[in-house]
N, CA, C and O atoms as CSV, one atom per row, in Angstrom:
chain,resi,resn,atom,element,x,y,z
A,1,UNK,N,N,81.533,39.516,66.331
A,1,UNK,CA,C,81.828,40.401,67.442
A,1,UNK,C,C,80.729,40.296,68.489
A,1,UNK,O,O,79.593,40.217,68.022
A,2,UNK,N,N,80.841,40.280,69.773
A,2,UNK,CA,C,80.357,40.546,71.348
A,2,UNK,C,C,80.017,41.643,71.216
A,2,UNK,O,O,80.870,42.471,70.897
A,3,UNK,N,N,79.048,41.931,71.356
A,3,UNK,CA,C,77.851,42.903,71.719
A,3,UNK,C,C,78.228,43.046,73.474
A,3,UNK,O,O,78.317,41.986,74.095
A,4,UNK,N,N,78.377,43.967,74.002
A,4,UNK,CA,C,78.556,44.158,75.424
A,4,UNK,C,C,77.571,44.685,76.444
A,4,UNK,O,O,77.790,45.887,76.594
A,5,UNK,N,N,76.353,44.175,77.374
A,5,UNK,CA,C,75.597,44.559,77.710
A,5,UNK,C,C,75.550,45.990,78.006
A,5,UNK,O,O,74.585,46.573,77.513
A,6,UNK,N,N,76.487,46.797,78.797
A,6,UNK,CA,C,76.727,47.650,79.053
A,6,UNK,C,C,77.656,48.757,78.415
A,6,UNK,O,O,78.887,48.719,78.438
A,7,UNK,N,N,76.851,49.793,77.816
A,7,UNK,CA,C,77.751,50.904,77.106
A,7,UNK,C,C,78.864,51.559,77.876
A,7,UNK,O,O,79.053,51.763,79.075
A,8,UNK,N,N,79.692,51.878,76.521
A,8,UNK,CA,C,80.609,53.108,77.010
A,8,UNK,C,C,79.961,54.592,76.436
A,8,UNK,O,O,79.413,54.933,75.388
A,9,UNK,N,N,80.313,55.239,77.641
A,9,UNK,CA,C,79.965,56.706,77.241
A,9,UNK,C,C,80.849,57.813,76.724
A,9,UNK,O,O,81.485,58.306,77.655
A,10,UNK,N,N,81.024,58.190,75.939
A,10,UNK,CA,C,82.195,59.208,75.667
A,10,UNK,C,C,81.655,60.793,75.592
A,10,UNK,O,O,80.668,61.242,75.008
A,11,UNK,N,N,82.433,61.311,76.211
A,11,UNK,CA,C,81.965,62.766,76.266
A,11,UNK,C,C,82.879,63.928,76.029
A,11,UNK,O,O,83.418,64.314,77.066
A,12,UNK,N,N,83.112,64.407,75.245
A,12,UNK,CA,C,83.924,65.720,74.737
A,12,UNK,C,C,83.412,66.996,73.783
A,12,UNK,O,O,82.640,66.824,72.839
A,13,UNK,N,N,83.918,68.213,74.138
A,13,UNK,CA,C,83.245,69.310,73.064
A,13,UNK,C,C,83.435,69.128,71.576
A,13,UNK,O,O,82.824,69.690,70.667
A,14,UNK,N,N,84.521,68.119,71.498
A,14,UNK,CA,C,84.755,68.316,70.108
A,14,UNK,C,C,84.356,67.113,69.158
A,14,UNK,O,O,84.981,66.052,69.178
A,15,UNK,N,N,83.127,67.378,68.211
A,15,UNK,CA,C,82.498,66.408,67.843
A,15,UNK,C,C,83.572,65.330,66.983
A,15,UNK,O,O,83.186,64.169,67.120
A,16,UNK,N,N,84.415,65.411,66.411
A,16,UNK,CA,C,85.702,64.981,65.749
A,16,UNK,C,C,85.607,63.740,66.833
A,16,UNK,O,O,84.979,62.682,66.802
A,17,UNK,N,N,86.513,64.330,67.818
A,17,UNK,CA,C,87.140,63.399,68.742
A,17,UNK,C,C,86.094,62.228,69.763
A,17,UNK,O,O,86.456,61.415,70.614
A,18,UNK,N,N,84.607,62.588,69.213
A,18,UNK,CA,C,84.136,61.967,70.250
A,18,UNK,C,C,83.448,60.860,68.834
A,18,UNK,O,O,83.301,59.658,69.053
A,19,UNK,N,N,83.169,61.329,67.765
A,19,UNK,CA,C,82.644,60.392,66.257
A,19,UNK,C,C,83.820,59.568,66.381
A,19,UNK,O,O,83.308,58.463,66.564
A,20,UNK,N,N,85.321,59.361,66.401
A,20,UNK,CA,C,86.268,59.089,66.032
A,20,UNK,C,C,86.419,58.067,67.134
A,20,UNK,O,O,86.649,56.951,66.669
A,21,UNK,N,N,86.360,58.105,68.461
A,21,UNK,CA,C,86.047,57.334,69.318
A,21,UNK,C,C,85.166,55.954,69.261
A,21,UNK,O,O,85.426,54.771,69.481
A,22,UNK,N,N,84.092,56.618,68.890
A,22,UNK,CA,C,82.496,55.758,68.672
A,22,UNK,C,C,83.062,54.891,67.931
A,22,UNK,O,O,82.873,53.728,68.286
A,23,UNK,N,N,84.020,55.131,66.549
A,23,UNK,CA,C,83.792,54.454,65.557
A,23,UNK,C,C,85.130,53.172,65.637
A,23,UNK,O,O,85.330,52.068,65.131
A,24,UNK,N,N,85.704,53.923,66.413
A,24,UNK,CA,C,86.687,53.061,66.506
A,24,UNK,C,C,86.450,51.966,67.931
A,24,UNK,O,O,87.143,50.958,68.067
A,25,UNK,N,N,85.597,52.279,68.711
A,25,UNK,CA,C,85.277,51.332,69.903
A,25,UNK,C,C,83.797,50.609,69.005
A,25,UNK,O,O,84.103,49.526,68.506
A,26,UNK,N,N,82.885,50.862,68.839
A,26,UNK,CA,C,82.194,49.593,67.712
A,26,UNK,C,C,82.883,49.121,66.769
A,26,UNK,O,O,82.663,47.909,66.771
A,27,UNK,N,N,83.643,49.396,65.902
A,27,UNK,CA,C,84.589,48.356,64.837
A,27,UNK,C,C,85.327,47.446,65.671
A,27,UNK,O,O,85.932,46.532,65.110
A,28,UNK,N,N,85.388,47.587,67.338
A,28,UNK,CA,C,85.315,46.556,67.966
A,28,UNK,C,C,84.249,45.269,68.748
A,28,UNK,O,O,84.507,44.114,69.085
A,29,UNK,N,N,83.351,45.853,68.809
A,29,UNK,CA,C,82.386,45.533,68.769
A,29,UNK,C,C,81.596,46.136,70.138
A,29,UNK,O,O,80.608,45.457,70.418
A,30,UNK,N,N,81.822,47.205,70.988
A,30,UNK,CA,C,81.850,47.876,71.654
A,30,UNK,C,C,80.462,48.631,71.614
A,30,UNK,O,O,80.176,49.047,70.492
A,31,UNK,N,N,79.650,48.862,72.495
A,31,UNK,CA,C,78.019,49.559,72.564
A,31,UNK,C,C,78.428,51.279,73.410
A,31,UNK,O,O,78.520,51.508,74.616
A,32,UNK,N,N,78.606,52.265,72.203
A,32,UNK,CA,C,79.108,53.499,72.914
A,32,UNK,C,C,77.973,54.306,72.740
A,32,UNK,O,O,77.062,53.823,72.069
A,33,UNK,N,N,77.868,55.160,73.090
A,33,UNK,CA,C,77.076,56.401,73.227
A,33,UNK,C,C,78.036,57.785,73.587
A,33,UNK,O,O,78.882,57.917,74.471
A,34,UNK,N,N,77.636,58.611,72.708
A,34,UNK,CA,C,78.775,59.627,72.992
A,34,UNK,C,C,77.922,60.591,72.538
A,34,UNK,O,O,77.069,60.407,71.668
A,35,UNK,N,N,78.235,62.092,73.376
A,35,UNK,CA,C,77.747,63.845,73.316
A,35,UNK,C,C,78.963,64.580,73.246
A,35,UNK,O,O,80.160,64.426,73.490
A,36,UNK,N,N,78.121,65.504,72.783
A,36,UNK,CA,C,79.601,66.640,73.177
A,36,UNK,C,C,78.652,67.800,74.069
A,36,UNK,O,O,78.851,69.003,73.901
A,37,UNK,N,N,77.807,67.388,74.844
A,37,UNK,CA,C,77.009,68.276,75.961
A,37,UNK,C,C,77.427,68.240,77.210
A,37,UNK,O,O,76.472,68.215,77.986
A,38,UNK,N,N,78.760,68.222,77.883
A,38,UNK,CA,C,78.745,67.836,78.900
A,38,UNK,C,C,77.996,67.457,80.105
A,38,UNK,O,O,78.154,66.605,80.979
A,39,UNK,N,N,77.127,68.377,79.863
A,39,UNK,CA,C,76.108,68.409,81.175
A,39,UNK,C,C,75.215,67.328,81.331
A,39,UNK,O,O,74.699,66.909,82.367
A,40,UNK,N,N,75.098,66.929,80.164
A,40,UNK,CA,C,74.266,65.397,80.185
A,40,UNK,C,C,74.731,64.466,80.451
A,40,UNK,O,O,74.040,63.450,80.380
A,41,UNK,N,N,76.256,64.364,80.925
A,41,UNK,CA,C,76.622,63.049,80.989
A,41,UNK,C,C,76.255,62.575,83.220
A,41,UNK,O,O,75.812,61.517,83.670
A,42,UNK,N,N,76.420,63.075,83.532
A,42,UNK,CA,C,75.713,63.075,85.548
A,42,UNK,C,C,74.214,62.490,85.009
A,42,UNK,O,O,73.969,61.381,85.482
A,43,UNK,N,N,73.137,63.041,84.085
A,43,UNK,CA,C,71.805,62.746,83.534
A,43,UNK,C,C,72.015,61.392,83.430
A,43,UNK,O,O,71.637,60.478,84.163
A,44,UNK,N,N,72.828,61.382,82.180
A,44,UNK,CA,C,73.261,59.883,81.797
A,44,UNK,C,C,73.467,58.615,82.670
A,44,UNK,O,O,72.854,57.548,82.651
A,45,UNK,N,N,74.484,59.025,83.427
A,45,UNK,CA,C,74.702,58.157,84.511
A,45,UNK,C,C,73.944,57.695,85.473
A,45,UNK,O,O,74.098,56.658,86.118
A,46,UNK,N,N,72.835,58.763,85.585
A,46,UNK,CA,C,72.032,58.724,87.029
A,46,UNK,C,C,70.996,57.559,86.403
A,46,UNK,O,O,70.449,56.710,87.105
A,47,UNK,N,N,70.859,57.659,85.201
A,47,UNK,CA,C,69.706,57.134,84.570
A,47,UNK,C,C,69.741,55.549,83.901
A,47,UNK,O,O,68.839,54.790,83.546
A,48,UNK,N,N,71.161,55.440,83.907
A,48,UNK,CA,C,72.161,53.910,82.900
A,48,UNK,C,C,72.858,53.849,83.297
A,48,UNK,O,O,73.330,54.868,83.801
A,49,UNK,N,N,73.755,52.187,83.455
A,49,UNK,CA,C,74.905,51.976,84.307
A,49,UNK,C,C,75.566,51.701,82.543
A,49,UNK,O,O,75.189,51.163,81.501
A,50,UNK,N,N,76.631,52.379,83.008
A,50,UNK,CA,C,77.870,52.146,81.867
A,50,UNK,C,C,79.275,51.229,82.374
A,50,UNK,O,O,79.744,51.315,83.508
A,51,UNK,N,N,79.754,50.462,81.429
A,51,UNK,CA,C,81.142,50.112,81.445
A,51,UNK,C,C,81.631,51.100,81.968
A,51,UNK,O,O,81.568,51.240,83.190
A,52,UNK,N,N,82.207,51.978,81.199
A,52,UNK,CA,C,83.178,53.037,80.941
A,52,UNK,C,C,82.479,54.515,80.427
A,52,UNK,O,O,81.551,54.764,79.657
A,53,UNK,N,N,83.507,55.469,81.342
A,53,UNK,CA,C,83.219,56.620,80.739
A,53,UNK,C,C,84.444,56.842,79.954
A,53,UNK,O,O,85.505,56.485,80.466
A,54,UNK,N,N,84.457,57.518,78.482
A,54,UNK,CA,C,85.826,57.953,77.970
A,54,UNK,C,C,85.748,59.696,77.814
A,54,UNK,O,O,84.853,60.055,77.050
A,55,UNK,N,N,86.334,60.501,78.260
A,55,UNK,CA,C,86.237,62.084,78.285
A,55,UNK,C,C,87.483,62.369,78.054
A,55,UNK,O,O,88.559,61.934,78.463
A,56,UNK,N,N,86.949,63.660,76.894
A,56,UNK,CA,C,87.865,64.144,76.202
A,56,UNK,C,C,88.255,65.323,77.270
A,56,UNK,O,O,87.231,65.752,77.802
A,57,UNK,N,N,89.312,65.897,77.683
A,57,UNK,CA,C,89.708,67.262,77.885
A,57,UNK,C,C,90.072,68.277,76.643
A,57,UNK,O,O,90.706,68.203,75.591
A,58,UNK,N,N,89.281,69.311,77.388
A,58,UNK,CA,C,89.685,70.161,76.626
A,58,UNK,C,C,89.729,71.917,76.922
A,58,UNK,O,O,89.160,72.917,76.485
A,59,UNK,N,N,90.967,71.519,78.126
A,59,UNK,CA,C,91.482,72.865,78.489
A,59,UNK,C,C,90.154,73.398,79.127
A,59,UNK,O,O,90.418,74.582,79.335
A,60,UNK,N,N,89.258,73.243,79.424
A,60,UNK,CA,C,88.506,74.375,79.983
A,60,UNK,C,C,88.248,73.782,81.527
A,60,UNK,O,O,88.985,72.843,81.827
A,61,UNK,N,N,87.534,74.106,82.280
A,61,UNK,CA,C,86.844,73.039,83.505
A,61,UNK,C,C,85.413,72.447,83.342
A,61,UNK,O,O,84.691,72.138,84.291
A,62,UNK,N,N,85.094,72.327,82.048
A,62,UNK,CA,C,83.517,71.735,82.112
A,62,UNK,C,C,83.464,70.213,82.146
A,62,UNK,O,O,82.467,69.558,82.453
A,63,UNK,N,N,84.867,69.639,81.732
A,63,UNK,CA,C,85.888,68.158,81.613
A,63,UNK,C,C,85.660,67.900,82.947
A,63,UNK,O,O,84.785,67.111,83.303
A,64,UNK,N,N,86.506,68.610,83.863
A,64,UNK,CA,C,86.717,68.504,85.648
A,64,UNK,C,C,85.058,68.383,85.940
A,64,UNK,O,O,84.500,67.387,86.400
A,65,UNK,N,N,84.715,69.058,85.736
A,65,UNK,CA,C,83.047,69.389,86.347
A,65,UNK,C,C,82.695,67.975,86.466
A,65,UNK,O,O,82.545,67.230,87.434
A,66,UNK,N,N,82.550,67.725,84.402
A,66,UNK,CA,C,81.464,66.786,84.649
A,66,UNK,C,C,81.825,65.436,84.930
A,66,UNK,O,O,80.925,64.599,84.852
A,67,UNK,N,N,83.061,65.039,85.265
A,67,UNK,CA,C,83.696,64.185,85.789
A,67,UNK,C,C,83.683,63.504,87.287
A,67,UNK,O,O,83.806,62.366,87.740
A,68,UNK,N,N,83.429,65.050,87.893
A,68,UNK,CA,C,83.395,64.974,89.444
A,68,UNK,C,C,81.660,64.640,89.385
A,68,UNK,O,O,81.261,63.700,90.073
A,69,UNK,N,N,81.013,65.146,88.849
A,69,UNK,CA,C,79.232,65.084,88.773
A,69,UNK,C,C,79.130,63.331,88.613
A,69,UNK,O,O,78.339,62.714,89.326
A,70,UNK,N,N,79.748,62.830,87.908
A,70,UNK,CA,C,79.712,61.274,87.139
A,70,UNK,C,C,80.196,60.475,87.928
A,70,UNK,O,O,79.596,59.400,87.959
A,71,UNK,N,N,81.264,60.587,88.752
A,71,UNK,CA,C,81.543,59.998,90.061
A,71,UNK,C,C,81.304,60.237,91.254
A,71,UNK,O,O,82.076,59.761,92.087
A,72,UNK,N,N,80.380,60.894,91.613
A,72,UNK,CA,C,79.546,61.678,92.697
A,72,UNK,C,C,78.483,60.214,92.373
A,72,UNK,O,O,78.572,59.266,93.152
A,73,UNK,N,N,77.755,60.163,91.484
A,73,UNK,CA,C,76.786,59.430,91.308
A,73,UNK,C,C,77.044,57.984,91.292
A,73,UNK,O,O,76.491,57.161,92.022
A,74,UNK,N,N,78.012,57.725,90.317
A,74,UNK,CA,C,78.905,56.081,90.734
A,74,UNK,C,C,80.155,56.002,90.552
A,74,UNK,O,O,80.795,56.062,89.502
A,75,UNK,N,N,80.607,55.817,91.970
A,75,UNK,CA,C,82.068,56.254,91.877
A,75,UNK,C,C,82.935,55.174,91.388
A,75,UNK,O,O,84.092,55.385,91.025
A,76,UNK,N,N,82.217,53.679,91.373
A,76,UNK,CA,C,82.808,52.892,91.225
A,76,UNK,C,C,83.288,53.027,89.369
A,76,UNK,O,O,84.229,52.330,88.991
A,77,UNK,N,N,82.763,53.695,88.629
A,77,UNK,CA,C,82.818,53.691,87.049
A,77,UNK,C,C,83.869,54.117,86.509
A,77,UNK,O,O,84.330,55.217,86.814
A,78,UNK,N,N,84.460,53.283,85.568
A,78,UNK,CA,C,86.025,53.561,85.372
A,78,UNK,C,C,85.884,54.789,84.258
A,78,UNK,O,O,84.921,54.800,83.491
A,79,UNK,N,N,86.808,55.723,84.222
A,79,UNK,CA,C,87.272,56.559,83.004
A,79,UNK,C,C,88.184,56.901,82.928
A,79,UNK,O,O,88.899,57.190,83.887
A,80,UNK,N,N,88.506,56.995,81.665
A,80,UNK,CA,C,89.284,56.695,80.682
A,80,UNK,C,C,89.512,58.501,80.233
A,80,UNK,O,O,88.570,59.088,79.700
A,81,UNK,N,N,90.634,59.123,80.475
A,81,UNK,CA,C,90.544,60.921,80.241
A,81,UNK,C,C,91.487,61.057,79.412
A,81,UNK,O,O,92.574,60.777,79.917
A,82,UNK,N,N,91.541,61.424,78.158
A,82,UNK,CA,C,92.164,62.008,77.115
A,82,UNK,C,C,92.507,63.322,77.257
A,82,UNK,O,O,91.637,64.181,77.395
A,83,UNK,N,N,93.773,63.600,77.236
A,83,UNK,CA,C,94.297,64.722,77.646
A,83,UNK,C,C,95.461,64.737,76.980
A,83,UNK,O,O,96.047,63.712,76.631
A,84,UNK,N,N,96.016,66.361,76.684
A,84,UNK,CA,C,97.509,66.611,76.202
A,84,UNK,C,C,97.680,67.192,77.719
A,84,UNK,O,O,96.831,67.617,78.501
A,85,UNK,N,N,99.461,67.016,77.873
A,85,UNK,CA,C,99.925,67.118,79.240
A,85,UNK,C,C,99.574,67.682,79.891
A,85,UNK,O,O,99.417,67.271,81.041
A,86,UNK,N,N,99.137,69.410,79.384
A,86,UNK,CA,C,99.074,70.765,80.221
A,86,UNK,C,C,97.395,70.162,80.225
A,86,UNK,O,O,96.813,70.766,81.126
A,87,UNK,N,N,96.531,69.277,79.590
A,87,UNK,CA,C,95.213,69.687,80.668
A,87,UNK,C,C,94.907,68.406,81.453
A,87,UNK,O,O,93.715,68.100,81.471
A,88,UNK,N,N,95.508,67.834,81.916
A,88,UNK,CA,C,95.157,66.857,83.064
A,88,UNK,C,C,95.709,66.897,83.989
A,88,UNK,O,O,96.940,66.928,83.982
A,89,UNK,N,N,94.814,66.914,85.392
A,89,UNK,CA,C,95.470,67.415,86.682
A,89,UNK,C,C,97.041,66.818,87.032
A,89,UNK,O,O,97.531,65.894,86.382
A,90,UNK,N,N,97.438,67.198,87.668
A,90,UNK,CA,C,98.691,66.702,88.518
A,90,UNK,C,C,98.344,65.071,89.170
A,90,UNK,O,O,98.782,63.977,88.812
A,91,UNK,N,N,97.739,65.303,89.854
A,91,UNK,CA,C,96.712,63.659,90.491
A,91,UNK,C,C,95.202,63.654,90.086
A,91,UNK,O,O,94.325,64.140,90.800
A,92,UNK,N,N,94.986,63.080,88.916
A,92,UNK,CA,C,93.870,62.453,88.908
A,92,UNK,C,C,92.808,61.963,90.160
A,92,UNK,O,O,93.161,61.586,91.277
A,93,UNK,N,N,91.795,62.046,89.794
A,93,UNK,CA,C,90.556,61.659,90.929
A,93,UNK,C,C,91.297,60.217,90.924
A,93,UNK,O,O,92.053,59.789,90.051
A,94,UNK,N,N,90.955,59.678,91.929
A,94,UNK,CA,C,90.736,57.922,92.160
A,94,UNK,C,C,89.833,57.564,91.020
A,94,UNK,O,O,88.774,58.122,90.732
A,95,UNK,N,N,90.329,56.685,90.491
A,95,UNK,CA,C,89.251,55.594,89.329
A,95,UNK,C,C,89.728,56.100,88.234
A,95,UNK,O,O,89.329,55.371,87.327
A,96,UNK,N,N,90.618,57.287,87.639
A,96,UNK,CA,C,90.686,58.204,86.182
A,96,UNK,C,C,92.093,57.338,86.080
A,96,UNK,O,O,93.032,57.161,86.855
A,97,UNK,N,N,91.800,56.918,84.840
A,97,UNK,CA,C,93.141,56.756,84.082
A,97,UNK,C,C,93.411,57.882,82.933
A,97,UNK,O,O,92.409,58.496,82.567
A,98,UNK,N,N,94.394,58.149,82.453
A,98,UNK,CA,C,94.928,59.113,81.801
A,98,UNK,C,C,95.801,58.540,80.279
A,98,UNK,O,O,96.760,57.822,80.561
A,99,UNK,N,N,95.672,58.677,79.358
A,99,UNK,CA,C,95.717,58.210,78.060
A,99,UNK,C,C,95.957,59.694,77.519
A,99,UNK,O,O,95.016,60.487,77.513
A,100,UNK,N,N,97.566,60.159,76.944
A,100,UNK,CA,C,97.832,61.216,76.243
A,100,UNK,C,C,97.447,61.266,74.947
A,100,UNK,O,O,97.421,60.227,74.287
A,101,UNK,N,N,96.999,62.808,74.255
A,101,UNK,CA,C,96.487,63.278,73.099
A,101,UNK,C,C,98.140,63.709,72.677
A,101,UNK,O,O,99.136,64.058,73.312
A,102,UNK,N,N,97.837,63.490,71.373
A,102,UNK,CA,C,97.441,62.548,70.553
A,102,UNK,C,C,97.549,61.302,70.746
A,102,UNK,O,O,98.673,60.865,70.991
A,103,UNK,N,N,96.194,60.220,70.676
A,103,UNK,CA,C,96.746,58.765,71.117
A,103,UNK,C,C,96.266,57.906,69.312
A,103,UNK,O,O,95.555,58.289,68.383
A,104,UNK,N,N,97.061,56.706,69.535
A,104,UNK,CA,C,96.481,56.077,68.243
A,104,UNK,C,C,95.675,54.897,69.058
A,104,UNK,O,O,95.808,54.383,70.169
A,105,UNK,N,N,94.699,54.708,67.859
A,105,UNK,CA,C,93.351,53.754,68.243
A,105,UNK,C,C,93.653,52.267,68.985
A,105,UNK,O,O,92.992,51.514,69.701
A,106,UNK,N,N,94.922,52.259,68.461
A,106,UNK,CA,C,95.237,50.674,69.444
A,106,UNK,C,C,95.519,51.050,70.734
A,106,UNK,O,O,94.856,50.461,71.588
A,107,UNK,N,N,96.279,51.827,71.101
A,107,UNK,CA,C,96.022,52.718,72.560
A,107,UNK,C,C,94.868,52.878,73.422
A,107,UNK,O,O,94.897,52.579,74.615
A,108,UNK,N,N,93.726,53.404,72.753
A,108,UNK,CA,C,92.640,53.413,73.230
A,108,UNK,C,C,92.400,52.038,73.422
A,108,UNK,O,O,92.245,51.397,74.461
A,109,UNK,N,N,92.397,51.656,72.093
A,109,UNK,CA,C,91.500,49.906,72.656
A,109,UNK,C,C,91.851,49.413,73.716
A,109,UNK,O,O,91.106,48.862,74.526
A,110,UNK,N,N,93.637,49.647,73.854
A,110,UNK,CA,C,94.379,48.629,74.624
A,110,UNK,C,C,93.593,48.980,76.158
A,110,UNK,O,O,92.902,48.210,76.825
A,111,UNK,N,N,94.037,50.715,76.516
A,111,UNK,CA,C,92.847,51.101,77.780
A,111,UNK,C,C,91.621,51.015,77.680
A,111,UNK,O,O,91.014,51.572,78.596
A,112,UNK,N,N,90.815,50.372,76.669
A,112,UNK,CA,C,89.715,50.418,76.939
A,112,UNK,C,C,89.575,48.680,77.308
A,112,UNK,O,O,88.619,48.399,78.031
A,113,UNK,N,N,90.177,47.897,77.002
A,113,UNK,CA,C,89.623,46.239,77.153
A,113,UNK,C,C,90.674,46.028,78.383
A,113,UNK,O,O,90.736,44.877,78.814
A,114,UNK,N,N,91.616,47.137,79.078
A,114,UNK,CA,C,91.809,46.850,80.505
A,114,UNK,C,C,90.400,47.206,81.492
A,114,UNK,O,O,89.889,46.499,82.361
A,115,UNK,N,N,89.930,48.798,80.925
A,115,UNK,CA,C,89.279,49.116,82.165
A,115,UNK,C,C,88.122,48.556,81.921
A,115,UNK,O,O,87.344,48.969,82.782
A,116,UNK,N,N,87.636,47.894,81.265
A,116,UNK,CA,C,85.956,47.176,80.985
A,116,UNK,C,C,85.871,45.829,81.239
A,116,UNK,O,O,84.803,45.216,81.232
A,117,UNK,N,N,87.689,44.999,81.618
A,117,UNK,CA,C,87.593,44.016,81.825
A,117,UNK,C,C,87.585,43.861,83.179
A,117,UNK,O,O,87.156,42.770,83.552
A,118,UNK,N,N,87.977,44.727,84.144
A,118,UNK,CA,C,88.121,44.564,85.565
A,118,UNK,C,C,86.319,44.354,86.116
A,118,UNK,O,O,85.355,45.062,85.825
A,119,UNK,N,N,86.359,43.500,86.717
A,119,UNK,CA,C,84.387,43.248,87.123
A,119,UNK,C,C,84.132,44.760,88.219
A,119,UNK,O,O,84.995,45.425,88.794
A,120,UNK,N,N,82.876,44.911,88.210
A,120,UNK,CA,C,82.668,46.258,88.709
A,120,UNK,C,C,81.532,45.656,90.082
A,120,UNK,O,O,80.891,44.634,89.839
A,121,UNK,N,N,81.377,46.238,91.259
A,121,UNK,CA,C,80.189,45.614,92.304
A,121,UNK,C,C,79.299,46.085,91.722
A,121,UNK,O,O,79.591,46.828,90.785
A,122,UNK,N,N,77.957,45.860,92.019
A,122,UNK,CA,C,76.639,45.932,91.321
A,122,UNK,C,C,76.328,47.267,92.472
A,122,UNK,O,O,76.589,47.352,93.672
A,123,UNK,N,N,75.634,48.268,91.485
A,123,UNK,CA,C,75.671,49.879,91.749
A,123,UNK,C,C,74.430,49.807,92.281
A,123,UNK,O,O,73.642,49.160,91.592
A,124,UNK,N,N,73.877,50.393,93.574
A,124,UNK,CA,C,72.926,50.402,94.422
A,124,UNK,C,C,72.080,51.576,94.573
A,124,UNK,O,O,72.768,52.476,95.053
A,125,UNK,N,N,70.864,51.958,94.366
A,125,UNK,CA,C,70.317,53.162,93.670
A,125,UNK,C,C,70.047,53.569,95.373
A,125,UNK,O,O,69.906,52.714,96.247
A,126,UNK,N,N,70.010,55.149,95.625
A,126,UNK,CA,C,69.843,55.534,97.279
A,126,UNK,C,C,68.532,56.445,96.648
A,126,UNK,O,O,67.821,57.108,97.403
């Protein structure tokens, strides 16, 4: 397996869904990093360029928040939002793809080796 210079980040409250993630994007051979702190993930970003962000929803707005915080900083960064119907907006931000809960792991993979394969411009620090 390819080791991928650049991590994916996954971020959700619920430690389940974000271990379950990890484990199933390295058994691909995939370099993830995942919290269930939301607030660290804008930190994260400001600080490391990632592939991919993958965020869990979960009904509350700390999902929306830290989403808008993470593309404030590089908007160009693809994510990947796990959601059951009632919690993902009507129109997604620009760049959010949307992947329904419950999803099975080939699902994920399948959105995850679209959005990590598209080349990204090289992110310019202000």
């Amino acid at each position: 397996m390819r080791q991928r210079l650049e991590p994916i980040l996954a971020i959700g409250r619920n430690l389940e869904v974000c271990r379950t993630i990890s484990d199933v994007l390295s058994g691909e051979g995939y370099w993830v990093e995942w919290t269930t702190d939301l607030t660290t993930a804008p930190v994260r970003v400001s600080g490391h360029r990632y592939a991919l962000l993958v965020a869990e929803a979960d009904g509350t707005d700390g999902t929306q928040a830290a989403l808008t915080a993470v593309l404030d900083i590089d908007p160009e960064l693809p994510v990947l939002l796990l959601a059951h119907a009632d919690e993902h907006p009507a129109e997604p931000q620009t760049g959010v793809s949307v992947l329904a809960k419950p999803f099975e792991s080939l699902a994920l993979l399948d959105h995850v080796r679209t959005l990590v394969r598209a080349p990204r411009p090289a992110r310019t620090r202000v």
